[in-house]
N, C-alpha and C positions, 0 to 999 in steps of 0.2 A: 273501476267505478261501476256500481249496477244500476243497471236500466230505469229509468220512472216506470214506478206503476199508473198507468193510462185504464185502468177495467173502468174505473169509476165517472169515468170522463164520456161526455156524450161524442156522438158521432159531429155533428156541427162542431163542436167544441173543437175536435179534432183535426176536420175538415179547413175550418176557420184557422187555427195556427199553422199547418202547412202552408195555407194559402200567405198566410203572415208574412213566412220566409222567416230567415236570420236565426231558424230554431240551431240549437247546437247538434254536431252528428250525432253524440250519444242519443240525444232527445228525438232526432232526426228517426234512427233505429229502431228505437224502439215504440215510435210514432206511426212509422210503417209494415213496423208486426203487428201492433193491434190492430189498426186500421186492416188491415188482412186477415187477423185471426177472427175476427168480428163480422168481416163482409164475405172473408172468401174471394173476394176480388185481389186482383195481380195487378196493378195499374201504374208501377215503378214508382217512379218518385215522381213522378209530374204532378203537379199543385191544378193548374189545370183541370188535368185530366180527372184526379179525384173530384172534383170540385163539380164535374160534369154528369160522372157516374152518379153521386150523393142529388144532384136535383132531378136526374133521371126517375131514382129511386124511392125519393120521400120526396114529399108535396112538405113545402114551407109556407110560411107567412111572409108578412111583408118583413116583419124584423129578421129573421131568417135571413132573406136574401141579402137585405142591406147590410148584414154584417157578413155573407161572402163577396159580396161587391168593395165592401170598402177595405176587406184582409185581401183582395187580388188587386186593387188598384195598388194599396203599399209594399204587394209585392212587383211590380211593375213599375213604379217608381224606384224600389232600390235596384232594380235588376237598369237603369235607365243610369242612374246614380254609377252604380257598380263599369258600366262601358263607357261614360265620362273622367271614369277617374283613371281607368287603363288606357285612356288614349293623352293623356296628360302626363302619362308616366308614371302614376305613382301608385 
């Protein structure tokens, strides 16, 4: 299966669906080659961490932020989700 092309896609765009979670690996992939081939930054796959470096780096607006605030809460809620359901067994 080849990779999504991501060139056209903004840095928040990108930023923002990491933060998301739940991307599939391929998309996962080739989400953090662009995101590297674009910044030059190495920051693994931490959602996080990306998320840290990008407000470091560019000054947002208010909608800006509220749309990394609200793609890292839904990833902290599934990541909340995800160790309820392993401790229930299933």
């Amino acid at each position: 299966m080849a990779e999504p092309d991501l060139s056209q896609t903004s840095l928040l765009d990108l930023i923002v669906e990491l933060l998301a979670g739940r991307v599939e690996p391929v998309r996962l992939t080739a989400l953090l080659a662009e995101l590297h081939r674009r910044t030059g930054q190495d920051v693994d796959t931490d959602p996080g961490a990306w998320r840290d470096w990008f407000l470091r780096t560019y000054p947002l607006d208010e909608v800006g932020r509220l749309r990394l605030e609200y793609a890292e809460t839904r990833r902290r809620i599934r990541e909340i989700e995800r160790r309820a359901l392993r401790k229930l067994g299933r």
